[in-house]
C-alpha positions, 0 to 999 in steps of 0.5 A: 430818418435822417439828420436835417441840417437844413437850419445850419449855416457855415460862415464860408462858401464852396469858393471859400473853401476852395481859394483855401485848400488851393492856398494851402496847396501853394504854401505846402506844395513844394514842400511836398515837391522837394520831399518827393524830389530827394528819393528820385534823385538819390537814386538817378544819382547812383544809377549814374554812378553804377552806370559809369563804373560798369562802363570803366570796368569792361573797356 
């Protein structure tokens, strides 16, 4: 008892709709990359600092 959509036809294909999500991939992927980036290099940043600062401290 289930829905039969064998009379349903989509005007696009798999290909179709896998050249579009790798598309939008492209256009939104840096994006996503530098979002991801920003975090990462606040904190290499300040365990460099840290890093230097310990180091002044005990030589």
């Amino acid at each position: 008892m289930g829905l039969d959509f064998s009379a349903v036809k989509l005007p696009f294909g798999p290909m179709d709709l896998l050249v579009a999500s790798v598309s939008l991939l492209g256009v939104v992927g840096g994006f996503v990359l530098l979002g991801m980036a920003v975090p990462f290099v606040q904190k290499l940043v300040a365990m460099v600092t840290s890093s230097i600062r310990n180091r002044s401290k005990t030589s």
